[in-house]
N, C-alpha and C positions, 0 to 999 in steps of 0.2 A: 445579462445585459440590462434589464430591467430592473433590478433589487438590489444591482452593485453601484457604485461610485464611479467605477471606470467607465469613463467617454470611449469613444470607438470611435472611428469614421469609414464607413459605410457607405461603399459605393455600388449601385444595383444596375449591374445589366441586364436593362428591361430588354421583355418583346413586345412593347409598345409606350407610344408616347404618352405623355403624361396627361396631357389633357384630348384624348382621341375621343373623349365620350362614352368612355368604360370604366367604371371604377374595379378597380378589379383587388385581383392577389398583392398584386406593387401598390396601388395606394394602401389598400390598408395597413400593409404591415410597414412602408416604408412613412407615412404619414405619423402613424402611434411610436417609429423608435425614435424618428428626429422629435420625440420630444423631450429625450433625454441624450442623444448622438448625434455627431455631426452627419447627416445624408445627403449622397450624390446622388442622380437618379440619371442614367444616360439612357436619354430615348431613342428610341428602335426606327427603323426605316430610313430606305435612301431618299435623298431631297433631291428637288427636280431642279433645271439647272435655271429657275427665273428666282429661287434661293440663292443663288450665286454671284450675281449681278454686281455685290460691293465689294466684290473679290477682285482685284484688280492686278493681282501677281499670277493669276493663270494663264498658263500658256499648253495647248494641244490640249494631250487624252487625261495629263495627270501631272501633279504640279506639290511635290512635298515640298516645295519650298515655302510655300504659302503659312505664314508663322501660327501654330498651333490647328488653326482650321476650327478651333471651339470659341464661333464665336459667341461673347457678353452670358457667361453663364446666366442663368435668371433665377431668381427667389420665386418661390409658391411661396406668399408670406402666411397665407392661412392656414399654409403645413410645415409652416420649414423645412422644405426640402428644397433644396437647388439642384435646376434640371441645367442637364449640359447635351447642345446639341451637337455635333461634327459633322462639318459639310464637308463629304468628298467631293471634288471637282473631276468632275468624270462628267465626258461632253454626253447629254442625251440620258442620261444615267435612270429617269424616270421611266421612260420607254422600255425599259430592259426586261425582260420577265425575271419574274425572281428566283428562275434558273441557273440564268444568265453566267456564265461566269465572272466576265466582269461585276456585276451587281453584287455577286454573294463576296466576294473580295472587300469593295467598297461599305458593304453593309457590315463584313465581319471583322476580316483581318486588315483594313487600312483605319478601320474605327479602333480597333484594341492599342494598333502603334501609334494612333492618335492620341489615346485616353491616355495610352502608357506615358508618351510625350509630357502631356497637361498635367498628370499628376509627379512624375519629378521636375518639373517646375514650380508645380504649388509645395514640393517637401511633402509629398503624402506615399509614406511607404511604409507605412503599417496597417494600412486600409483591412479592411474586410472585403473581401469580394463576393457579393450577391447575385449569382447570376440566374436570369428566368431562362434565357432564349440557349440552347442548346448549340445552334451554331456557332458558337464560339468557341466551341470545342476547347482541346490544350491550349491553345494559343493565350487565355486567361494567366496562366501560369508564370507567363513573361512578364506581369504587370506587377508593381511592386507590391508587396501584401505581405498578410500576418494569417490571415485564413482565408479559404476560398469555401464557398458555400454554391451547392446546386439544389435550388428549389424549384424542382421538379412537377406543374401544375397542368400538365398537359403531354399527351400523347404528340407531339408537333411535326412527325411524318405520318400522321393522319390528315394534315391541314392540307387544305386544296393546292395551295402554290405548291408546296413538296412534290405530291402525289406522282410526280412522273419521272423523281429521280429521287427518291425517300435513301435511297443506300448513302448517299453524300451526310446526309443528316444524322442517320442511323450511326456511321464511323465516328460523325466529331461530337455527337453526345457521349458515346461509347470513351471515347478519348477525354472528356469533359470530366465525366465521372469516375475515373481514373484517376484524377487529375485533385481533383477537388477531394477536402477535408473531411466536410458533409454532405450529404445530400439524405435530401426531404423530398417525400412522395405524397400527393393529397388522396389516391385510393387504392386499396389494395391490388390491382391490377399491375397501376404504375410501378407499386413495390416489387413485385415480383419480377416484373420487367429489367430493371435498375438494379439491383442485389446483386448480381452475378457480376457487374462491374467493380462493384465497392462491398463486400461482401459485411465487411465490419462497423462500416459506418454510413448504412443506408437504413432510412427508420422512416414509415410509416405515422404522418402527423395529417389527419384529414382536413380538408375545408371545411372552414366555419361560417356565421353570421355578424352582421352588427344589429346586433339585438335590441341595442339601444333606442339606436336610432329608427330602423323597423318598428318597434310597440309603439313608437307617437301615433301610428295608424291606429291606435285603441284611443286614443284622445278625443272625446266628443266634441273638443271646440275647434277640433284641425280641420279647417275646409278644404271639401274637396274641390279638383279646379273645375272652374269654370266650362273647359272642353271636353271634361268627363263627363260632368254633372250634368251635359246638356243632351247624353245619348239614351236612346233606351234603356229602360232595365228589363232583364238580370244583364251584366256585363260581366263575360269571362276575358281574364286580363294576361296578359306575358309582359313581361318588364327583360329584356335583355339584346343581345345580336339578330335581328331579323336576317340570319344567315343559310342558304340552300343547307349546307354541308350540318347544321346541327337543327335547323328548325323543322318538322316537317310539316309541310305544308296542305299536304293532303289531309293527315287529321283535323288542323286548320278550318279548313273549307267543307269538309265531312258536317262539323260543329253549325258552320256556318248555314249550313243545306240543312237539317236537323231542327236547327232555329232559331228560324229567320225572323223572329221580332226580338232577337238579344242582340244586343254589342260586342264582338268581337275586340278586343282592344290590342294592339302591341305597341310596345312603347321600345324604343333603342334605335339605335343607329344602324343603317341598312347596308346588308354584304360588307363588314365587317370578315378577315380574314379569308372573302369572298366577293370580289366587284362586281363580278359577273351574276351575282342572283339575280334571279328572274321576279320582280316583284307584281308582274301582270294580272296573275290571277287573283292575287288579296287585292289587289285595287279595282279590281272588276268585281268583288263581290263585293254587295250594297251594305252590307252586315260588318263586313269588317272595315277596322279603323285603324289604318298604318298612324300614329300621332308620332312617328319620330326620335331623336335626342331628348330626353327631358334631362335638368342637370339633378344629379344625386341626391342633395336637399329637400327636392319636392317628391322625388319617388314613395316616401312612406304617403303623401294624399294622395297621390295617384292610387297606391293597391287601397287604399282605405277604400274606396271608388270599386272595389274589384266587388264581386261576388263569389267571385271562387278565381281561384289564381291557376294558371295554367303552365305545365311543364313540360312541353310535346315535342320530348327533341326524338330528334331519327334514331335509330337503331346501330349502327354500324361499327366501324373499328375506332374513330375517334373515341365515339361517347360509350364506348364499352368500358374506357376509363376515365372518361368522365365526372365530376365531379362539383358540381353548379354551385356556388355559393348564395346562389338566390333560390336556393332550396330553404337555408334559415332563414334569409331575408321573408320569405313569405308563411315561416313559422312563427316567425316574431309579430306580424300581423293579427295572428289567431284567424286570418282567414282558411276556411278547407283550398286542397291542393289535390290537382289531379295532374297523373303526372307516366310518362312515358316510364318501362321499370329498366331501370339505371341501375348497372350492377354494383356502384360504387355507393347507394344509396339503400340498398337492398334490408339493411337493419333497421333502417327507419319505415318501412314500407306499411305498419302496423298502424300508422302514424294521418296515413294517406291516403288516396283513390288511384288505383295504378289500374291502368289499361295496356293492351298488347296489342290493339288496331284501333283503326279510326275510328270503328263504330262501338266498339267497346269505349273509347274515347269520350265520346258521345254522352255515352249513355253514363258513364262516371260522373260526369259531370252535372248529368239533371240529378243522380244520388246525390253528390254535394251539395247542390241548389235546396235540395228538400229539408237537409240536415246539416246546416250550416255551424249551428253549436257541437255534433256532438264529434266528441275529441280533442276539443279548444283548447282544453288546460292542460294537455298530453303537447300538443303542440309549442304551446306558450313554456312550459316547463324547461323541453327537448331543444329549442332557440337560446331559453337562458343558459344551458348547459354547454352551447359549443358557440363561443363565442372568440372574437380576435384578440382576446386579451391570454384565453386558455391558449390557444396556439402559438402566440409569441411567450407563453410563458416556456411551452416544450421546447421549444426550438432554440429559447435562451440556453435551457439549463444544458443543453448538448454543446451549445457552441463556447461555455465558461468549461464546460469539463475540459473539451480540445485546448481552448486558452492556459488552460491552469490544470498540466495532466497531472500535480499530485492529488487534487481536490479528489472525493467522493465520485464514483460513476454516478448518476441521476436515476 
């Protein structure tokens, strides 16, 4: 896809929106190939019904008459990528847990016969189909396409909304990857997981960094901001979901008790994949500093600001596969990293400060504090090395071989 001539078009169904305040798996890879393909990007989640309002052909629970329902696609012109939304008109639809039955219909299968809709109307039936979100099971299959791809970055009946009917999910992944041409795993976990559905063309391509743009944090003339710059030091940093279900928060607050004249820093947008966190007790301790969203650009001055970057997620069945791509990002800093031990990470571990409780936590992290340089250039090296360019290179050469089955296997 990358080193050939041939345009594609490239439609990604995300499991989340484009601009939520994550940059995640879907920007990167979908931002780096529209710069040679045409890319869709269809955002994830049902709309509430005050979205609704210039809709003026609905009538009761549900209304396909309403013409395509995707309205004014939009350009991200800074990435070329045009996002498409689809408002289902379903009364209340926001309210609905994401159990719901109605909800999972409107989110999944009245969105796919929506998309399917919009895209034989624009003539696009050679598409790629890139799908993140799982729930979309088979029902992809019905859309018109040349190949269907499942990139697979997450365990997603570990996510809190699942949790109390995970078996629904479990089937139409199962069915998905059936279904699909490829499927890509980011940690060996996942793989093992996944294989037994797709036995021949399921492969093992881990999360990487943007390496790039992380080392500006080595730039001595990058200023830090202003609302970093102005906390105590030493400041231990997190840049990601302030999420119950991945963040733990007791190691957190453990750090916080331990020492209490450092900054605590998290930086990201809060209950993410989790509404209901409880954000009370980081806001009740004087040490720590909930700062929020910052937009993506400014995150390398933000860790430059860190002292030691922190990686403290829970323990559980999520992050067992797990797989954080701000594990490079805070390699490409050369800042030290302490860091909860993450099986999906467990080769790098040589690399880093790994703790197995809070107060091991703790105390990793006055080690890093003390010896900030050494393993810098082991780190700095290991970020240059897995980078989003190495992974859309893998993930090309698998999906030219499918395109083009006389070519070489890769």
């Amino acid at each position: 896809m990358g080193s050939r001539a041939v345009r594609h078009t490239i439609v990604c169904l995300s499991s989340q929106s484009w601009h939520d305040g994550m940059w995640t798996n879907k920007q990167h890879i979908m931002s780096r190939l529209a710069k040679e393909h045409r890319v869709l990007h269809v955002n994830f989640g049902p709309r509430p019904l005050r979205d609704l309002r210039r809709l003026k052909a609905w009538q009761g629970l549900v209304d396909l008459s309403v013409p395509d329902i995707a309205l004014a696609p939009s350009l991200d012109e800074a990435n070329g990528v045009t996002l498409l939304d689809f408002w289902a008109p379903i009364r209340g639809l926001g309210r609905l847990s994401p159990g719901h039955p109605l909800r999972r219909y409107a989110t999944h299968d009245l969105r796919l016969a929506l998309l399917g809709r919009f895209l034989r109307r624009e003539g696009i039936d050679d598409a790629i189909l890139w799908v993140y979100h799982p729930g979309y099971g088979a029902g992809v299959a019905r859309l018109p396409h040349r190949l269907i791809v499942y990139d697979c970055v997450d365990e997603y009946s570990e996510f809190p909304e699942y949790r109390d009917d995970p078996a629904w999910l479990c089937e139409r992944e199962a069915a998905l990857c059936r279904e699909a041409d490829l499927v890509f795993t980011t940690s060996r976990s996942l793989h093992e997981a996944k294989r037994g559905f797709q036995p021949s063309d399921t492969y093992y391509i881990p999360n990487v960094g943007d390496a790039e743009h992380f080392a500006s944090a080595l730039d001595p003339d990058l200023e830090i901001p202003t609302d970093l710059r102005a906390l105590p030091r030493p400041v231990f940093g997190f840049v990601g979901a302030v999420s119950d279900y991945k963040l733990d928060v007791e190691w957190v607050l453990e750090l916080a008790r331990q020492r209490p004249d450092a900054s605590i820093v998290l930086i990201g947008p809060a209950g993410i994949g989790q509404p209901d966190t409880d954000l009370g007790r980081l806001d009740n301790a004087p040490n720590v500093h909930l700062l929020g969203h910052r937009p993506y650009a400014e995150l390398p001055a933000y860790v430059k600001g860190f002292d030691v970057c922190l990686l403290p997620y829970r323990r559980n069945a999520y992050t067992a596969s797990c797989f954080p791509i701000k594990f490079f990002e805070y390699l490409a800093s050369g800042r030290p990293i302490v860091m909860s031990p993450l099986p999906a990470l467990a080769e790098h571990f040589d690399a880093v400060h790994v703790a197995d409780d809070a107060a091991g936590f703790a105390r990793a992290c006055e080690v890093a504090l003390r010896a900030p340089e050494k393993g810098r250039q082991e780190r700095l090296s290991l970020a240059r090395r897995n980078t989003w360019g190495h992974r859309i290179e893998a993930i090309r050469a698998q999906i030219e071989a499918k395109l083009t089955p006389n070519a070489p296997t890769p």
